[in-house]
C-alpha positions, 0 to 999 in steps of 0.5 A, a space after each residue: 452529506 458526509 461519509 466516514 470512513 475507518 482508517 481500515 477501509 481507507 488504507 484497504 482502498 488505497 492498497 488496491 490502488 497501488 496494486 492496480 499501479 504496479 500492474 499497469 507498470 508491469 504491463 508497460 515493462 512489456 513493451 517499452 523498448 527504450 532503455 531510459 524510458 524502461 528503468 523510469 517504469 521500472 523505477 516506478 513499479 519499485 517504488 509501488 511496490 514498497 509501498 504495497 508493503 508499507 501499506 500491508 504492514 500498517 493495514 496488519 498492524 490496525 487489524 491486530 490491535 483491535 483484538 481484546 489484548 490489544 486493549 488491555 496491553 496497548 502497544 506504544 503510539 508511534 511518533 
């Protein structure tokens, strides 16, 4: 059995990933006393957090091209 998935719906899914991610990071920064093992954590929640925004971008930029203008005028392909 194979499943397809549209670029969207995978990068939505992931998206809720990486926010679950950065909540369990901020729930961890809660209790964590140690201040090596707090900037690790801290380090981590940055890091997701870029990349929710990347994500987010990415996810406008899919959903903004599949409108009618989009069509006539495609935006150049990214390398």
């Amino acid at each position: 059995m194979v499943i397809y998935l549209e670029q969207s719906a995978i990068l939505q899914d992931l998206l809720q990933s990486k926010i679950a991610n950065e909540m369990f990071y901020n729930e961890c920064l809660i209790y964590i006393k140690n201040p090596e093992a707090r900037q690790v954590f801290t380090q981590l929640r940055d890091d997701e957090m870029r990349d929710i925004v990347n994500l987010q971008q990415k996810i406008d930029r899919i959903q903004s091209s599949e409108g009618i203008i989009s069509k006539l005028f495609p935006l150049k392909p990214r390398i």
